[in-house]
C-alpha positions as CSV (number, residue, x, y, z in Angstrom):
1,X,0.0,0.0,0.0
2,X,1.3,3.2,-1.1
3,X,0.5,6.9,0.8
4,X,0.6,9.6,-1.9
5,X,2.1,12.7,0.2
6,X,0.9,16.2,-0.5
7,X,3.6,18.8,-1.4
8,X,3.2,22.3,-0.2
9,X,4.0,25.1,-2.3
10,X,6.2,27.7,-1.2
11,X,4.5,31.0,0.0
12,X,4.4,33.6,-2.6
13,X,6.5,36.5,-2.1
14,X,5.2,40.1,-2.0
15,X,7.2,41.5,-5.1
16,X,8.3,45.0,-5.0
17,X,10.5,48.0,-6.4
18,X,12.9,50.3,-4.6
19,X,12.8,54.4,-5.5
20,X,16.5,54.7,-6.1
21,X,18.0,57.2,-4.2
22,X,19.2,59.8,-7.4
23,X,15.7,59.8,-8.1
24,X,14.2,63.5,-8.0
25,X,11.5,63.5,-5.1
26,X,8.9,64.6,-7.0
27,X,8.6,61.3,-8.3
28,X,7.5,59.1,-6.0
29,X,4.1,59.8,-6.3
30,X,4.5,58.7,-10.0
31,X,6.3,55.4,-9.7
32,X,3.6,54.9,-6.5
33,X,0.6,55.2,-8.5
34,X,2.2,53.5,-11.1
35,X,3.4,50.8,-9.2
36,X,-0.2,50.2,-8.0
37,X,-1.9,50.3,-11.2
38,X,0.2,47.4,-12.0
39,X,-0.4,45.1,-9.5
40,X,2.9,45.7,-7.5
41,X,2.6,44.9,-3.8
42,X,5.6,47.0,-2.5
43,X,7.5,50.5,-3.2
44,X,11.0,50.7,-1.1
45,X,12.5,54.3,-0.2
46,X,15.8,54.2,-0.1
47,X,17.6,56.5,2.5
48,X,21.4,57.2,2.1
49,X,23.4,59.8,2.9
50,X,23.2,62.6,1.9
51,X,20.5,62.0,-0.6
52,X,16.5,61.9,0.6
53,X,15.0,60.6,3.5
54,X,12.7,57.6,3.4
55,X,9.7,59.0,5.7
56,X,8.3,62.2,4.0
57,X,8.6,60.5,0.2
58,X,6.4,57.3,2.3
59,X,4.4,59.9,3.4
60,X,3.8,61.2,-0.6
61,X,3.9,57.7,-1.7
62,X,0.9,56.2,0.4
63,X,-1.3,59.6,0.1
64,X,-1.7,58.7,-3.2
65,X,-2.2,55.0,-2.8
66,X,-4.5,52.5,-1.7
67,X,-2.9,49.1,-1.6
68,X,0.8,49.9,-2.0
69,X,2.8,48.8,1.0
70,X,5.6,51.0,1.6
71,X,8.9,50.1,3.4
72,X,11.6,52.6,5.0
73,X,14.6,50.9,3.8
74,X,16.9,51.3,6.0
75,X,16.7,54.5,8.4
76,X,20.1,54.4,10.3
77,X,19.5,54.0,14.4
78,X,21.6,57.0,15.0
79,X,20.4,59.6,12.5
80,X,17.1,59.6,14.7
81,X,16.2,59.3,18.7
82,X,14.7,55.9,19.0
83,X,11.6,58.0,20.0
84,X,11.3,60.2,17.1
85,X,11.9,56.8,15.0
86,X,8.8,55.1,16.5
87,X,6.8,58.8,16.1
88,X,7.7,59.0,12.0
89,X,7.0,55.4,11.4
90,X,3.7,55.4,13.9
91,X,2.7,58.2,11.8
92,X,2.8,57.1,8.7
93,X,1.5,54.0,10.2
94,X,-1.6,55.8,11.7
95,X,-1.9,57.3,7.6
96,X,-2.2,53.8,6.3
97,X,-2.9,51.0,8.7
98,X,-1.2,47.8,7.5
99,X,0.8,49.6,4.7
100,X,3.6,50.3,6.3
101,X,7.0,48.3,6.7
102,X,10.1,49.9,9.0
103,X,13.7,48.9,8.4
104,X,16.1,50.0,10.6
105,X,19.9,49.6,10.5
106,X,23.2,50.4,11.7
107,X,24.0,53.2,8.2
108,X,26.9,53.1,6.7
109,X,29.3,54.1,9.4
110,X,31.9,56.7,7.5
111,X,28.6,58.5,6.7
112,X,27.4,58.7,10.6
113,X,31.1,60.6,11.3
114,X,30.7,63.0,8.6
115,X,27.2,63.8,10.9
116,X,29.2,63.1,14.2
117,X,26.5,60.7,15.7
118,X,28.8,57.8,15.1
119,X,28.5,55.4,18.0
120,X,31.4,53.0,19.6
121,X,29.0,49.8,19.3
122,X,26.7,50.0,16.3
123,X,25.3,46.1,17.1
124,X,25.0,47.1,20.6
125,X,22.7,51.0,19.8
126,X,20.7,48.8,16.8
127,X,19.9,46.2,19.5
128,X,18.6,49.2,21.5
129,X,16.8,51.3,19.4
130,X,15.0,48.4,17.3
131,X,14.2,46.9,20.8
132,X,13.2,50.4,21.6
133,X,11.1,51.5,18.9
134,X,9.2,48.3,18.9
135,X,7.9,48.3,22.6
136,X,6.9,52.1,21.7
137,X,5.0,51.0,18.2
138,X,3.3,48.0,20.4
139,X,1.9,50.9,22.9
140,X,4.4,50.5,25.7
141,X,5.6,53.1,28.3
142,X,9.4,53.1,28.2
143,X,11.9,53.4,30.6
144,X,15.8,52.7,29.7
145,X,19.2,53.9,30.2
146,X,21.6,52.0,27.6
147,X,24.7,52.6,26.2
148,X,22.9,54.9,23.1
149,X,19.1,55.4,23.5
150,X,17.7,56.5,27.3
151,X,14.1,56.8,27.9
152,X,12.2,58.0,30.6
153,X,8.7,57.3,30.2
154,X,8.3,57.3,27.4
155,X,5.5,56.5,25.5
156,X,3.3,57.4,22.4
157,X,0.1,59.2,22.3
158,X,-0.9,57.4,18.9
159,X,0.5,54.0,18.9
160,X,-0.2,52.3,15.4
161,X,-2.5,49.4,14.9
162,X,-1.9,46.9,13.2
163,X,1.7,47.5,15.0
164,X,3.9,47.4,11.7
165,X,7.0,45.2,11.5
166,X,10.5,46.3,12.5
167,X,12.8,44.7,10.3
168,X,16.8,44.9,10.3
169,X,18.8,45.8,7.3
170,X,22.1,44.1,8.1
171,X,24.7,42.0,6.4
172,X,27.5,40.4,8.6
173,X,27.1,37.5,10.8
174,X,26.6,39.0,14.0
175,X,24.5,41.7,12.8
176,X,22.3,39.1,11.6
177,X,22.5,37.2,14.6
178,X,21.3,40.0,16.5
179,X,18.9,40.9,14.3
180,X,17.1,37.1,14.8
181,X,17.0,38.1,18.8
182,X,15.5,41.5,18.3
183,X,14.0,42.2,15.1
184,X,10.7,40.9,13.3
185,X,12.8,40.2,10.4
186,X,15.6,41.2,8.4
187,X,15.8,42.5,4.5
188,X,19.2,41.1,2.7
189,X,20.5,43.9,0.2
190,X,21.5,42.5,-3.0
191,X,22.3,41.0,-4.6
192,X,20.9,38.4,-3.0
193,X,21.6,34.5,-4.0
194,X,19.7,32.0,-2.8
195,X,22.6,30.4,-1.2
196,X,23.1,34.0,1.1
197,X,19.5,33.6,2.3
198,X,20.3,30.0,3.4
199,X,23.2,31.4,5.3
200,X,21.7,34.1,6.5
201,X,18.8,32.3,7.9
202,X,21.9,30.4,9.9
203,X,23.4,33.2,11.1
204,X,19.5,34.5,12.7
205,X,18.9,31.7,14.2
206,X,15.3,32.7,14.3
207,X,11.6,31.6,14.8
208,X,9.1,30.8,12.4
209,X,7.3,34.0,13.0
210,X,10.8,36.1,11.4
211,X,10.5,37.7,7.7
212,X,13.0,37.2,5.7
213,X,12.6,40.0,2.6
214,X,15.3,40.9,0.4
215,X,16.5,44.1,-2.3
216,X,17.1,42.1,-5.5
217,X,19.7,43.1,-9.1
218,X,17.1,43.2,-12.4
219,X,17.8,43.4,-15.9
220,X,15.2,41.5,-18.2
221,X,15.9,41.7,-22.0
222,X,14.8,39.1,-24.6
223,X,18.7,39.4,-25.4
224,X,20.7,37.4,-22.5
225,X,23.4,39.4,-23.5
226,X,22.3,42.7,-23.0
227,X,21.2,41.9,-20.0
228,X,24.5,40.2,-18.3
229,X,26.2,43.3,-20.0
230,X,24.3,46.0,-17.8
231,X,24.9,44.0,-14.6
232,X,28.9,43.0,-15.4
233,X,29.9,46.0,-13.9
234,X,27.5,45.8,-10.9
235,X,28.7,42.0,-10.1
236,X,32.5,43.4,-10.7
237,X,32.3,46.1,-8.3
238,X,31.0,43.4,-5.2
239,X,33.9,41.4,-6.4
240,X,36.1,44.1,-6.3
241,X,34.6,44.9,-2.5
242,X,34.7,41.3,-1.2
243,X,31.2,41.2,-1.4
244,X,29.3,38.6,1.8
245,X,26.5,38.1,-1.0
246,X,28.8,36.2,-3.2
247,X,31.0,34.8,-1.1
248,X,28.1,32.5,-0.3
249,X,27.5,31.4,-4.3
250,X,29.0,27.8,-4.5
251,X,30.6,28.9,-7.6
252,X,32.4,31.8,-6.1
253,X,36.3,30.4,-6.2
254,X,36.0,30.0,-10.0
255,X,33.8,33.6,-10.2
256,X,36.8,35.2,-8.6
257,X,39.5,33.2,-11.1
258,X,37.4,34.1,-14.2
259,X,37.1,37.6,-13.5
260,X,41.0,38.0,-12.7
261,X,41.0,36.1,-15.8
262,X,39.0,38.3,-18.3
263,X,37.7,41.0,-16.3
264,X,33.9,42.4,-17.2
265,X,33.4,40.8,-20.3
266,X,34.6,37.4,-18.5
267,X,31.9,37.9,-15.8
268,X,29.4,38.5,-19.4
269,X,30.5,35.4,-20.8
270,X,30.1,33.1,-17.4
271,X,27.3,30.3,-17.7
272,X,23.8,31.1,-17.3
273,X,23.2,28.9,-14.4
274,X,25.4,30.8,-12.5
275,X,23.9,34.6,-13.3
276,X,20.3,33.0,-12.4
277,X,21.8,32.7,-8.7
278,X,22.3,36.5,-9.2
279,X,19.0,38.2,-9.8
280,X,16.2,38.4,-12.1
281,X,18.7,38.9,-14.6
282,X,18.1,37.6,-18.5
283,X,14.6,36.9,-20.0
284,X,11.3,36.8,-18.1
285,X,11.4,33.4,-17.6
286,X,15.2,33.4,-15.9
287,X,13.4,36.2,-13.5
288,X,10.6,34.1,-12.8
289,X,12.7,31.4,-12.0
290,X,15.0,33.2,-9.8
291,X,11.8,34.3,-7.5
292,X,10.7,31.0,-7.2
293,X,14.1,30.2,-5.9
294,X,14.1,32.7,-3.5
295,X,10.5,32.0,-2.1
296,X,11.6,27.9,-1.7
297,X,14.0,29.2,1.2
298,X,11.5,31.0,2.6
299,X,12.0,34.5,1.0
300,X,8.8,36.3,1.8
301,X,9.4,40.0,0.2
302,X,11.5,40.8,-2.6
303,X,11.8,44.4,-4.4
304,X,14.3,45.3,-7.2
305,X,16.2,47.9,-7.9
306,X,16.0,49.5,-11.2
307,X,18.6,51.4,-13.3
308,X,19.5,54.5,-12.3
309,X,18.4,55.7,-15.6
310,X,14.9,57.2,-14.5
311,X,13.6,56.6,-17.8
312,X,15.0,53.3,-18.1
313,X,13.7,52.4,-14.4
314,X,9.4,53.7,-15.6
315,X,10.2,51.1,-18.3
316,X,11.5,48.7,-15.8
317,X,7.9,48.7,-13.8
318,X,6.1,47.2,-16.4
319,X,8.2,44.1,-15.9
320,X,8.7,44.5,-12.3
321,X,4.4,44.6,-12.5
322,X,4.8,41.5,-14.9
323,X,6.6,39.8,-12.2
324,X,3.8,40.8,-9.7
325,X,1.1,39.3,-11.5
326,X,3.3,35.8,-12.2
């Protein structure tokens, strides 16, 4: 007698774009609306020094929206008191309940000198202010004296409901692992393999409960070529940097010797298999394949960043709204 087992398919992810940071402000209400109109589930602002920052164009972005979730990706713990973090993202929480997604992270640490709010432990302050803005969002009164964030009773006149997730934009091992203690999740910049979310998911150590989302690398051309020719330079640079993404890829001794080897056009030439590790990168169907990777480890958000060409990037959200409606 034979037992046929039922296999269950992997949760669909909620696909999204990000609004790259050279993008004039103005904007954002343009890619939101068009983002929505196509089906898209998230738009990501992206903060970096000394560009824009995330909550005023979420602010823009969800006025004009109805369904559009929006994430903060990534406000740095220092920039902001851990108080006025959980006021801007209750806020914009209390403009659209359950549209809202919070990523908090350490910021690029030669950036937070230039501002002189650098800090002597950045694990140790993002433990504190992601454990502090989240008892604050959840309607606590807080009370602390840490190393970076001190509260005296502290607590918020409109706390948010549904309390939206604080997730932790972090890369290294014990960032991560930190992250899996006191975060509701983590989003993995890219690119990001499928064989760095399985590592990461090591390093968290975390519950079933913990998101897992993720920025993603696109370029989808009917032409392979043209589209591993856009993103050569992309991958070279992360080589050149030592990158934690790739150093997970199984291939990535011989992806280091072939691009000592033959440089950019090497990293053009290198097999398919390996580039659809990378991103959605090729045709449609490599980019459908590569988020069906992604959700079998348990991926459960995953937004793309377009060119930096603006025009190329309102092109780019017809595919990215292709993707959406896979």
């Amino acid at each position: 007698m034979t037992t046929n087992s039922v296999i269950t398919p992997a949760p669909r992810a909620s696909i999204g774009m990000c609004f790259h940071r050279t993008f004039p402000s103005a904007t954002v209400t343009e890619f939101a609306r068009a983002l929505e109109v196509g089906g898209v589930d998230e738009l990501w602002l992206i903060e970096d020094c000394f560009y824009t920052t995330a909550p005023p164009l979420a602010a823009a972005a969800l006025a004009v929206t109805d369904q559009l979730t929006v994430g903060l990706g990534i406000l740095p713990a220092v920039a902001r008191t851990a108080a006025i973090t959980a006021m801007e993202i209750a806020t914009l929480a209390g403009m659209a309940p359950g549209r809202v997604i919070a990523g908090i992270g350490h910021g690029v640490q030669s950036w937070m000198a230039q501002m002189g709010v650098a800090t002597a432990s950045p694990l140790t302050t993002l433990d504190e202010v992601i454990t502090a803005v989240r008892q604050l969002l959840a309607g606590e009164t807080v009370s602390t004296r840490g190393r970076q964030v001190f509260l005296e009773n502290v607590g918020l006149a409109q706390p948010p409901s549904p309390v939206p997730p604080v997730i932790a934009g972090v890369r290294g091992p014990k960032s991560l692992a930190h992250a899996g203690r006191h975060a509701d999740g983590v989003l993995l910049d890219g690119p990001c393999p499928p064989a760095y979310v399985r590592w990461a998911k090591e390093q968290c150590a975390a519950g079933d409960a913990f998101e897992f989302r993720c920025f993603a690398s696109m370029s989808i051309s009917d032409d392979r070529a043209d589209a591993y020719r856009a993103m050569a330079p992309l991958i070279a640079d992360l080589l050149d940097d030592g990158s934690q993404q790739l150093r997970q890829l199984p291939f990535h001794d011989e992806l280091v010797t072939l691009y000592a080897a033959k440089g950019q056009d090497g990293l053009t030439g290198m097999p398919t298999e390996w580039w659809q590790q990378l991103g959605a990168i090729g045709t449609m169907d490599d980019a459908l394949g590569y988020i069906a990777a992604l959700e079998a480890e348990g991926v459960t958000g995953i937004s793309f960043f377009p060119s930096i060409d603006i025009d190329i990037a309102r092109s780019q959200i017809g595919q990215v709204s292709a993707l959406a409606r896979r």
